[in-house]
Backbone bond lengths (Angstrom), bond angles and torsions (degrees), N, CA, C in turn:
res aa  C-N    CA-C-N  psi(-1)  N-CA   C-N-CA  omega(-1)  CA-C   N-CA-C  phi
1 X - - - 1.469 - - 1.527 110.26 -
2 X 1.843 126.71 132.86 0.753 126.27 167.49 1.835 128.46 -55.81
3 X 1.249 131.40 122.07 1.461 112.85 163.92 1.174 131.30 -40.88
4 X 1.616 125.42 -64.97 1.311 140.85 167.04 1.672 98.38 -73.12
5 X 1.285 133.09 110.25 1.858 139.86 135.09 1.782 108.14 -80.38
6 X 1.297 112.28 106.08 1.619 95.09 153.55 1.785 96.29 -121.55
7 X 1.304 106.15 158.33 1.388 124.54 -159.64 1.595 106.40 -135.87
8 X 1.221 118.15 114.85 1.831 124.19 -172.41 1.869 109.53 6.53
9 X 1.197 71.10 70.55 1.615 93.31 -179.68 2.025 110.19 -72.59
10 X 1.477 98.26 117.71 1.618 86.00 -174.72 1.697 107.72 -120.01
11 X 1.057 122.35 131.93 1.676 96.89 -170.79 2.236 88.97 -132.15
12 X 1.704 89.01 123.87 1.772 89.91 -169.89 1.367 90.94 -128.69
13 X 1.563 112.20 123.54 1.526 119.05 155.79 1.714 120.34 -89.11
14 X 1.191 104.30 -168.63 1.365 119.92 143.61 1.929 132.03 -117.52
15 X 0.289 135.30 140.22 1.971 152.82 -156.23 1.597 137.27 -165.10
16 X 1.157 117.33 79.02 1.504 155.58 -169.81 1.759 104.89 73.86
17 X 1.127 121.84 44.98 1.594 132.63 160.47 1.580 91.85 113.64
18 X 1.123 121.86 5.37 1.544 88.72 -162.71 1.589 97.99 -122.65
19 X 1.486 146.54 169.04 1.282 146.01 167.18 1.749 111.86 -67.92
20 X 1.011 128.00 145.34 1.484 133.19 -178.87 1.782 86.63 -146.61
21 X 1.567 109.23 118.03 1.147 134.86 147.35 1.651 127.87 -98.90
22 X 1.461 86.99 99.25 2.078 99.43 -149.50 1.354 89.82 -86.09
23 X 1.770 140.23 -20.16 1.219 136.38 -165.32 1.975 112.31 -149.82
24 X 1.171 111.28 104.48 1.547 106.81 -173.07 1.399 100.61 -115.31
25 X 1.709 108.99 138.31 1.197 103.86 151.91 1.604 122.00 73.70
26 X 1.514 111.98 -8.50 1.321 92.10 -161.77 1.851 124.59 -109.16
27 X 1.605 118.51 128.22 1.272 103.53 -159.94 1.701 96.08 -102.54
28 X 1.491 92.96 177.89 1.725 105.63 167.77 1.289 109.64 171.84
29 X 1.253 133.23 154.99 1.422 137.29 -168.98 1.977 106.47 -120.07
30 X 0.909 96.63 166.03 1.746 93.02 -175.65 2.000 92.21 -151.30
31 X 1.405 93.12 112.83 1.875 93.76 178.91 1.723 109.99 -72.49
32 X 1.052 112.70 162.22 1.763 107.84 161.47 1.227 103.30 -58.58
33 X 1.489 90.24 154.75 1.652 118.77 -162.80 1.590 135.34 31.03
34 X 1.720 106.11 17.36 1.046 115.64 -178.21 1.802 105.53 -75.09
35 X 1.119 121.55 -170.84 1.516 144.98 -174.24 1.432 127.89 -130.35
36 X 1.371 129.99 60.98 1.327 123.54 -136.14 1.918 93.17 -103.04
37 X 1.358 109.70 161.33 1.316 95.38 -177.59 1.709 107.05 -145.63
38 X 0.995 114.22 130.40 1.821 105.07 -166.98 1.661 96.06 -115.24
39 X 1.254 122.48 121.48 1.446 146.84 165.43 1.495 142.24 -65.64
40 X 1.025 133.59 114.58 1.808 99.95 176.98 2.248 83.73 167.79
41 X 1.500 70.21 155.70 1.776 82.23 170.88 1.478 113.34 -58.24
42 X 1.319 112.20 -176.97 1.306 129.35 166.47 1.834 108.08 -61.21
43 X 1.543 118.76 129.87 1.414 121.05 173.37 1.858 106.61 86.14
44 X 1.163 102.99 20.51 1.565 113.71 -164.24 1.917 106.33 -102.37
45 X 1.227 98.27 -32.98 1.501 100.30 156.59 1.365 123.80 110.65
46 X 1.588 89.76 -0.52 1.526 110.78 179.22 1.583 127.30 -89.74
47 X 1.172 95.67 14.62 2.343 112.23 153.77 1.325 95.25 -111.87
48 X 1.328 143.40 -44.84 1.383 133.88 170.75 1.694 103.82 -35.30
49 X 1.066 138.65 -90.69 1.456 146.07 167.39 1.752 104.67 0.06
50 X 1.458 96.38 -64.26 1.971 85.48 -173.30 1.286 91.75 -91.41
51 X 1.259 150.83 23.68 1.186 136.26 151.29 1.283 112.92 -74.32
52 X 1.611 101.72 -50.69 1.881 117.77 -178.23 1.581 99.26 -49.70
53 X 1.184 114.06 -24.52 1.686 108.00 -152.38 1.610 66.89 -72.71
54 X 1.399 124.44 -88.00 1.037 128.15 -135.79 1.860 126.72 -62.02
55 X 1.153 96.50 18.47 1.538 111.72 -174.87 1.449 109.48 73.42
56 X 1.512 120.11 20.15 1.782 108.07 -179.72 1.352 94.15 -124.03
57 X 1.363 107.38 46.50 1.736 99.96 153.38 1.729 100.36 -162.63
58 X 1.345 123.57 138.51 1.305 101.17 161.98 1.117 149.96 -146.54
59 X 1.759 119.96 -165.23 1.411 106.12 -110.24 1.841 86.76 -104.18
60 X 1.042 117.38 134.11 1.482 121.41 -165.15 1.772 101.12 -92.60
61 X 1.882 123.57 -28.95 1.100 121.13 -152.95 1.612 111.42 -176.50
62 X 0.976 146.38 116.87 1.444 166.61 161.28 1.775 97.66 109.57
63 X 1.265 102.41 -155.11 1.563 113.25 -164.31 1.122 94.24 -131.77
64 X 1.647 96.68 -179.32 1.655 126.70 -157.09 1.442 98.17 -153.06
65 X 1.589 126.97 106.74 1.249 103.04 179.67 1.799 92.76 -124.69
66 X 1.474 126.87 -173.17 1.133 141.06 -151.40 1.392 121.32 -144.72
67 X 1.243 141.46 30.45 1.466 135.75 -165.39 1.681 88.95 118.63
68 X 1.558 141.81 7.27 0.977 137.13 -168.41 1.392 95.48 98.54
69 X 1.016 153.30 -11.04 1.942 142.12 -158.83 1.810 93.15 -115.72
70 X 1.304 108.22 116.87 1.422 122.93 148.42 1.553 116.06 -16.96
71 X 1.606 122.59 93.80 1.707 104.10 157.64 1.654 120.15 -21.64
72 X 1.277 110.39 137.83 1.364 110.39 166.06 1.511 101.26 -83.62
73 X 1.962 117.03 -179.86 1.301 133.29 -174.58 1.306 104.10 -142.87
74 X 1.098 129.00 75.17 1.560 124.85 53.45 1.792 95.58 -99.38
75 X 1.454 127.63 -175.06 1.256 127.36 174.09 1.398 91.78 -95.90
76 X 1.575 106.33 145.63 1.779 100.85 -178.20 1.544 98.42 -114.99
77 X 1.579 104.79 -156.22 1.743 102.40 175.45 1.354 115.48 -83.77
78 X 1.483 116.81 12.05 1.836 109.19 172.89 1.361 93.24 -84.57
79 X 1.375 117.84 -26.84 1.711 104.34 -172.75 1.348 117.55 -84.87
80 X 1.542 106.15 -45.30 1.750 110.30 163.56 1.904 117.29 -47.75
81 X 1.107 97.05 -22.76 2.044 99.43 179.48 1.752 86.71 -80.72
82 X 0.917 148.43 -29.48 1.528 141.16 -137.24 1.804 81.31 -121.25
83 X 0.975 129.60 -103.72 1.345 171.60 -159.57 1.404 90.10 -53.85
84 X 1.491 136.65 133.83 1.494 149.03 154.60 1.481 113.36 -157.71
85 X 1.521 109.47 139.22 1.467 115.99 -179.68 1.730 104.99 -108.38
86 X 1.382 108.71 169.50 1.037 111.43 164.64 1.816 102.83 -145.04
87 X 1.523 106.69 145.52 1.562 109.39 -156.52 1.677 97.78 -96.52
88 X 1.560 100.65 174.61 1.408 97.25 166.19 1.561 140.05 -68.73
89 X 1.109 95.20 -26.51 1.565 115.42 -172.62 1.510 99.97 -111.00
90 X 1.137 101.49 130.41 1.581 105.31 -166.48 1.710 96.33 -92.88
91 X 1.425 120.15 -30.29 1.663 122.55 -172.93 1.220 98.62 -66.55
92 X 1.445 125.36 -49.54 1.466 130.99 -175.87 1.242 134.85 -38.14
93 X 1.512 85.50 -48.89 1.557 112.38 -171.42 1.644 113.17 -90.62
94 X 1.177 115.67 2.44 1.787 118.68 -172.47 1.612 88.48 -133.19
95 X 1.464 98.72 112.44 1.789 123.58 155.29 1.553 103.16 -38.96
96 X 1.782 110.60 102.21 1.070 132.26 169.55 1.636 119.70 -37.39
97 X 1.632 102.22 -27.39 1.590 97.77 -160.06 1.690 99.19 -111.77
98 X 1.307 112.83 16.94 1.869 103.00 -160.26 1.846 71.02 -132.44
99 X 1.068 82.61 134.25 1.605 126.51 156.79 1.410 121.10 -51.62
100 X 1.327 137.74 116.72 1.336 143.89 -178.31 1.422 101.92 -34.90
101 X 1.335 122.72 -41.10 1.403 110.92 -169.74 1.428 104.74 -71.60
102 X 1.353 130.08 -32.10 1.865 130.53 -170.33 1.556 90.96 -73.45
103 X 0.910 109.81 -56.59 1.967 122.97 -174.39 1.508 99.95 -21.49
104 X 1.687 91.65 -65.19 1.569 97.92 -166.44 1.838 124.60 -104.61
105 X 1.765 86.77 23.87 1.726 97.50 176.38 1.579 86.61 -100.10
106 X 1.495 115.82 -54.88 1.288 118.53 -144.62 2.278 111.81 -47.11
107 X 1.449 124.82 -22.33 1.114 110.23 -172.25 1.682 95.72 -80.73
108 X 1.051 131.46 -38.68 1.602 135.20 171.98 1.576 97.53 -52.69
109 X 0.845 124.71 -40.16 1.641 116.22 -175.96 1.815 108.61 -66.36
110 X 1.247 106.91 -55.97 1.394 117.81 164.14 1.224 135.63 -37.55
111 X 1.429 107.60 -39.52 1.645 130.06 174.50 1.488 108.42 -118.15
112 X 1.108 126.86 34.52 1.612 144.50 121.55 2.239 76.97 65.87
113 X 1.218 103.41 54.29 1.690 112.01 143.89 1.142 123.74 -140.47
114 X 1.598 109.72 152.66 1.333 150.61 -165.31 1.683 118.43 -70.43
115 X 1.630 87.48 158.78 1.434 82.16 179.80 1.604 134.28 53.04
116 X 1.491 106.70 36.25 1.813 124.47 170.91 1.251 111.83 -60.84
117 X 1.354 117.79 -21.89 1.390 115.70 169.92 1.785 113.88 -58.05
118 X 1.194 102.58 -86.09 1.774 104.35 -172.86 1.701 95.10 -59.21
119 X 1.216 136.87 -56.97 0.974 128.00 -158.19 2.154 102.12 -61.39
120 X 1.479 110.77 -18.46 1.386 106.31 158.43 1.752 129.75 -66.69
121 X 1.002 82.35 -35.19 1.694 93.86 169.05 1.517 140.17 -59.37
122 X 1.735 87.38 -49.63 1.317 127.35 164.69 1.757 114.70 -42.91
123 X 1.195 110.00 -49.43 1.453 130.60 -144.81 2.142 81.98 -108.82
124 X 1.043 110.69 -19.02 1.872 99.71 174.92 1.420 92.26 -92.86
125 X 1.303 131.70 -48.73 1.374 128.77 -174.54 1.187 129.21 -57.40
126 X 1.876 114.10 -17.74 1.372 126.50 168.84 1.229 99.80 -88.31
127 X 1.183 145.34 -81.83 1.507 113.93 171.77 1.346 145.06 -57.31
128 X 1.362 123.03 23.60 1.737 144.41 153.46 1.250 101.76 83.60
129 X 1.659 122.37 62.68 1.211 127.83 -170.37 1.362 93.23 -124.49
130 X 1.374 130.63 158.14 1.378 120.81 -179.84 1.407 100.13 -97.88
131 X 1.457 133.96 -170.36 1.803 136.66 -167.87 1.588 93.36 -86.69
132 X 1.468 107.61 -32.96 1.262 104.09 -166.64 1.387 133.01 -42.11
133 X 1.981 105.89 -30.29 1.310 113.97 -145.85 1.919 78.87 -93.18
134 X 1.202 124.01 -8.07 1.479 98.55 173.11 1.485 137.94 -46.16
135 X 1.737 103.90 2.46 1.760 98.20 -174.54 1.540 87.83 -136.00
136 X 1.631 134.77 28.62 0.988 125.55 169.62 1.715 123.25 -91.22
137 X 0.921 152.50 154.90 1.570 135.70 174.21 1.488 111.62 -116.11
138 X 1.165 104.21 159.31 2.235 104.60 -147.22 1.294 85.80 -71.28
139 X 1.577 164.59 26.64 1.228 133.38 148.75 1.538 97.84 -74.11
140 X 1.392 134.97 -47.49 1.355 140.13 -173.55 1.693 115.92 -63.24
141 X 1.366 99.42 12.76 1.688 88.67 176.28 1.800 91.11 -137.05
142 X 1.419 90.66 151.91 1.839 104.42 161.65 1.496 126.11 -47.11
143 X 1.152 127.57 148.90 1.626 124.21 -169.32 1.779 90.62 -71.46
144 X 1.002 137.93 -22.55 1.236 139.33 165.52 1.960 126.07 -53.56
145 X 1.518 97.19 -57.39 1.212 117.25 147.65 1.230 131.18 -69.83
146 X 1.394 134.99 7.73 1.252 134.66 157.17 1.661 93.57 -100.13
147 X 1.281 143.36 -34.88 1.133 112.35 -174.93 1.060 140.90 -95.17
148 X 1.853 106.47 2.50 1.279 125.82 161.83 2.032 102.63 -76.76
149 X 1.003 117.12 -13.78 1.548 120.48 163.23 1.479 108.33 -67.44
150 X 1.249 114.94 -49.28 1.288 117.53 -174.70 1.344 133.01 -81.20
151 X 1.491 110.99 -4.27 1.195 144.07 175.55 1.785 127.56 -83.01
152 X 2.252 87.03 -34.47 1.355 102.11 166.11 1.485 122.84 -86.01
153 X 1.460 112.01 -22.01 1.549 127.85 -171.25 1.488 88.88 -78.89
154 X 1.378 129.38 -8.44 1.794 114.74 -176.85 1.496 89.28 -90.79
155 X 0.966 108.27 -44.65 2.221 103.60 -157.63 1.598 106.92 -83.78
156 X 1.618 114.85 -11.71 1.559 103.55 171.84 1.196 133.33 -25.38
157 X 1.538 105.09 -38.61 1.458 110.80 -153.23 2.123 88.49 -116.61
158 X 1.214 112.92 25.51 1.723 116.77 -175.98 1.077 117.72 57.27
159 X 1.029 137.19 29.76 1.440 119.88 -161.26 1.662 117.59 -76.44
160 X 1.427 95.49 163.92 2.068 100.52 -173.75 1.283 104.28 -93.62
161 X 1.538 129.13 28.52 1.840 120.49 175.27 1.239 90.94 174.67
162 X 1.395 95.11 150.05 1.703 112.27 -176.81 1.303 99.03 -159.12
163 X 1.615 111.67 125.84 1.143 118.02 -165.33 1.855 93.28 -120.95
164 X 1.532 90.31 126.61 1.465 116.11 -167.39 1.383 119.23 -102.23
165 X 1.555 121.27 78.43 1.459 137.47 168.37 1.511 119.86 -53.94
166 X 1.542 110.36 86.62 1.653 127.02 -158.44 2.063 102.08 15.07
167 X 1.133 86.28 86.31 1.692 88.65 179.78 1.683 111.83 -75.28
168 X 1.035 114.17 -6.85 1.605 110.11 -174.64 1.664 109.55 -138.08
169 X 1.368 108.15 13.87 1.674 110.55 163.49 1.458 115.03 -74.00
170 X 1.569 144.52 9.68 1.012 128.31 173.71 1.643 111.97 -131.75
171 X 1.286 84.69 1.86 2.065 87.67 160.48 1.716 100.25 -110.72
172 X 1.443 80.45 163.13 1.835 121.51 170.12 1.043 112.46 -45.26
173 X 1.314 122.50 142.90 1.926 128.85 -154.27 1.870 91.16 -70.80
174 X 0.995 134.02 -41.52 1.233 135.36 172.77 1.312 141.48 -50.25
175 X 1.403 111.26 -44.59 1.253 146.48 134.28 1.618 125.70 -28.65
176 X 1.622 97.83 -77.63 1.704 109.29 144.43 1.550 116.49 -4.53
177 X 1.274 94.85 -85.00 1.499 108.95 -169.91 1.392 120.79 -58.41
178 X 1.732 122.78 -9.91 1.630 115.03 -147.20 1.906 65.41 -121.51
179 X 1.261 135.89 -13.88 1.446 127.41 176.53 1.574 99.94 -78.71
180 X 1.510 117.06 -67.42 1.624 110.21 174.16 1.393 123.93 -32.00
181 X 1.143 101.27 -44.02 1.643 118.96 -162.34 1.898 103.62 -70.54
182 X 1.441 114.94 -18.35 1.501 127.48 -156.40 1.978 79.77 -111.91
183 X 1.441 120.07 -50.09 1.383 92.74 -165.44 1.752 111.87 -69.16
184 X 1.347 100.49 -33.05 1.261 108.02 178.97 1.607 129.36 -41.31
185 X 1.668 89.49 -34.79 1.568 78.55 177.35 1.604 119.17 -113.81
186 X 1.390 87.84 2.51 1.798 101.89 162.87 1.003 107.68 -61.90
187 X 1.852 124.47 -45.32 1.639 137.16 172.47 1.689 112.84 -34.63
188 X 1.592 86.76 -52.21 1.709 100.54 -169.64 1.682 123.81 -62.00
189 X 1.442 92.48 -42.27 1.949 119.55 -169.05 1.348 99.95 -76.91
190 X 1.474 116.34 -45.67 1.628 115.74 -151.76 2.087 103.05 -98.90
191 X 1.765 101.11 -29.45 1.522 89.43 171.37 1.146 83.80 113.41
192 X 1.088 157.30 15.68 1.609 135.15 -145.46 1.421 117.39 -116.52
193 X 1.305 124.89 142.67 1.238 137.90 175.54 1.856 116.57 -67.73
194 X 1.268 131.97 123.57 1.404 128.44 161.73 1.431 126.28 -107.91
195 X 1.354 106.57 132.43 1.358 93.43 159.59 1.621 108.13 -144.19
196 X 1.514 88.87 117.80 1.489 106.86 -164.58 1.117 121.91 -91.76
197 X 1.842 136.48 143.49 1.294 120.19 164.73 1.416 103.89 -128.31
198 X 1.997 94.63 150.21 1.445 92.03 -168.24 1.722 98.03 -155.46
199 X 1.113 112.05 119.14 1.596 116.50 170.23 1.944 101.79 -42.08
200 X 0.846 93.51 -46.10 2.125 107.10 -165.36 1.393 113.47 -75.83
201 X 1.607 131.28 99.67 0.944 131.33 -166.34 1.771 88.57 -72.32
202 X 0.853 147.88 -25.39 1.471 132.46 -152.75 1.908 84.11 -93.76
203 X 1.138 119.99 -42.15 1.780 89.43 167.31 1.661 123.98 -70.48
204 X 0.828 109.42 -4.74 1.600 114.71 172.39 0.833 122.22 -98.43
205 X 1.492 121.94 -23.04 2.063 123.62 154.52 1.428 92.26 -65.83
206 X 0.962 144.82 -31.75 1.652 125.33 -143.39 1.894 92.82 -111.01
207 X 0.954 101.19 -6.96 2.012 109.25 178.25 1.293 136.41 -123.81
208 X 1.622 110.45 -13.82 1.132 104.29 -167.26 1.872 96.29 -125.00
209 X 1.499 112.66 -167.68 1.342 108.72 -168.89 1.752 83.69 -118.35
210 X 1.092 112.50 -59.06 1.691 126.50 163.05 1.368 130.07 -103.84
211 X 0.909 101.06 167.65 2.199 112.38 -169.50 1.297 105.71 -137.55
212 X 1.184 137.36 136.39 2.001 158.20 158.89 1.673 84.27 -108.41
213 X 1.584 112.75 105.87 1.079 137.28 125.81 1.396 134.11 -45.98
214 X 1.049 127.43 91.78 1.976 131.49 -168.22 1.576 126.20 -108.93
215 X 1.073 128.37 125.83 1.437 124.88 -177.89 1.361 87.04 -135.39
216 X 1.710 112.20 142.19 1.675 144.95 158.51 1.474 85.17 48.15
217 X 1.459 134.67 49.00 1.449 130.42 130.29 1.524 91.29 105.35
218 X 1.346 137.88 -4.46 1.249 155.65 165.71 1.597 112.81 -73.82
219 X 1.641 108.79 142.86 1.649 118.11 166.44 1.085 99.07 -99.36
220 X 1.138 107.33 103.74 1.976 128.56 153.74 1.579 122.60 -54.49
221 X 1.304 109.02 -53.02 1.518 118.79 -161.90 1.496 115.96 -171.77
222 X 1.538 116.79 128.88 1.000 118.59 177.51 1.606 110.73 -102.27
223 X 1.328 111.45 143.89 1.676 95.81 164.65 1.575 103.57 -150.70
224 X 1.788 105.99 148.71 1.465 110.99 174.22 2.158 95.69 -69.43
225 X 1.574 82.27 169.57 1.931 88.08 167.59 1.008 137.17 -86.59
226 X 1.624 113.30 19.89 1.409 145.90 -173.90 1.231 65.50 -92.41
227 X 1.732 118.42 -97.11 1.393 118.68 -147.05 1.222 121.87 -53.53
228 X 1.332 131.06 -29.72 1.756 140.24 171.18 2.084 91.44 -64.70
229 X 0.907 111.64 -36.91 1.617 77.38 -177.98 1.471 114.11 -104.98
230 X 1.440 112.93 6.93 1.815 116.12 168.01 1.741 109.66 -89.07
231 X 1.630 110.91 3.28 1.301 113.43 -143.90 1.038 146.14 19.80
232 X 1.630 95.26 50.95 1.742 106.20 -172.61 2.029 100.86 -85.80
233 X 0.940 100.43 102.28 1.713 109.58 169.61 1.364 112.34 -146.12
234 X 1.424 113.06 145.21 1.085 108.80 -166.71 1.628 115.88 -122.01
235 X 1.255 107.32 9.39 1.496 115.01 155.15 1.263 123.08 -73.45
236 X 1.672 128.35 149.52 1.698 119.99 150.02 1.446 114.85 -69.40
237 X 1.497 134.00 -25.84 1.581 124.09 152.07 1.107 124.65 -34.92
238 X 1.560 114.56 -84.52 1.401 119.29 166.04 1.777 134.31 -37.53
239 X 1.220 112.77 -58.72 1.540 115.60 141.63 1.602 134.74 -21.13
240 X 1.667 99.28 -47.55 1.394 102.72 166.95 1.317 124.67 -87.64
241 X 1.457 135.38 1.61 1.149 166.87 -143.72 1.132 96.89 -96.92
242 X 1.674 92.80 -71.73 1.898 123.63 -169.33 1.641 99.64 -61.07
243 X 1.375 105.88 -55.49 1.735 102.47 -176.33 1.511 116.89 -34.69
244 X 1.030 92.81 -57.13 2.022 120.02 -175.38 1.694 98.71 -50.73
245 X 0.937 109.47 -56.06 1.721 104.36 -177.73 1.404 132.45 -117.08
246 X 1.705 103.02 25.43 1.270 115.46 175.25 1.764 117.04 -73.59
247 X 1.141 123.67 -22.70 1.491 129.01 174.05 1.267 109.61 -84.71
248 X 1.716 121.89 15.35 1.395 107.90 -178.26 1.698 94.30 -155.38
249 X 1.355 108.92 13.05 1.816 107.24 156.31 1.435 117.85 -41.81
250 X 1.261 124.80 150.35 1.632 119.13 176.12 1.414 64.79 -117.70
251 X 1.838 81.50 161.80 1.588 118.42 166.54 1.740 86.28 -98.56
252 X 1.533 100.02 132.73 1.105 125.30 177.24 1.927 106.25 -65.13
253 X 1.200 103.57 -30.99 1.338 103.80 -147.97 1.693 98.14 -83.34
254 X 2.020 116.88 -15.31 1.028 124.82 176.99 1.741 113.96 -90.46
255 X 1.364 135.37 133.95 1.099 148.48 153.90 1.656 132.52 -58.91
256 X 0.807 160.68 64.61 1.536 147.95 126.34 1.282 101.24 52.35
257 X 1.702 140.10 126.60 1.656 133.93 152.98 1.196 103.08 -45.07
């Protein structure tokens, strides 16, 4: 059984009078501990998807299931213990005025567990933060260092999937790489499920196991990372995809200092 089931998933708002159907129709499964990675330009529909997961978008048509079990409506704290995102913008997403240590006490506070102290420490030291920065607040750290903060505020609570809303499109190509290089082996150590989105096919060869290619809220093309790096695709989307970020593929098999 797949972990992640979504099933002709359609998610239709409204937006300055008129209907916008940002996601139609579109299914895909994600196994445990797999790496799944969904593709597509800007307006393509692939943050809609982990939005839908997370109850902040909604869902006009098919399902969402979880280990086999139907999302609930609203999502409660069985899904927040299971289920964690991490956003694009790491400043955005971390309460300007609370201190790394509240940041990353506050979901343990919520779910009434112990010991936020070491287990705060714990959780900076897995993403290569020293104890220190527990009383710092995210203007005082690098957009790099805020998103290894934001990276720890997802796994507080352990969770088995973390769905990754282009987590490294707003840092420095260098940077980039020392974030991939940190989820990757969080992936490896912790067991964990991904499902990633990323305009940049060359971070999605270098992260994922498979890719859902998407245009105007549509699944175009799926491909394993055999086929994304033989460039076997058989769309002109996807094709043009690959063109665009073929001079800047990482070899998966190489690491970042």
């Amino acid at each position: 059984m797949s972990l992640i089931e979504i099933d002709n998933l359609s998610v239709t708002f409204r937006a300055k009078g008129r209907e916008v159907r940002a996601v139609e129709a579109v299914s895909l499964t994600v196994a445990a501990r797999e790496s799944y990675g969904l593709v597509g330009e800007s307006g393509s529909g692939k943050s809609t998807i982990l939005r839908a997961i997370c109850g902040l978008a909604p869902i006009s048509g098919g399902s969402i299931r979880i280990g086999g079990v139907p999302v609930a409506t609203p999502r409660g704290r069985a899904f927040a213990a299971r289920v964690q995102m991490v956003f694009q913008d790491p400043y955005a997403s971390l309460h300007p005025r609370h201190t790394i240590d509240r940041t990353l006490s506050e979901p343990l506070a919520i779910h009434g567990l112990s010991g936020s102290d070491a287990r705060v420490v714990k959780a900076l030291e897995d993403v290569g933060l020293p104890a220190a920065f527990r009383f710092r607040f995210p203007h005082q750290l690098s957009g790099g260092q805020r998103q290894r903060v934001a990276i720890a505020r997802a796994l507080m609570l352990e969770p088995e999937i973390l769905l990754l809303d282009e987590p490294t499109s707003a840092l420095d190509a260098s940077v980039q790489a020392e974030v991939l290089n940190l989820l990757d082996r969080l992936r490896d150590e912790r067991g964990l499920t991904f499902l990633m989105v990323s305009h940049d096919l060359a971070v999605i060869d270098h992260m994922t196991d498979r890719v859902l290619v998407m245009q105007n809220g549509r699944a175009v093309e799926e491909l394993t990372r055999a086929a994304l790096a033989g460039a076997r695709m058989t769309t002109d989307y996807a094709r043009s995809l690959f063109d665009a970020s073929a001079d800047r593929m990482l070899d998966p098999a190489k690491e970042a200092p």
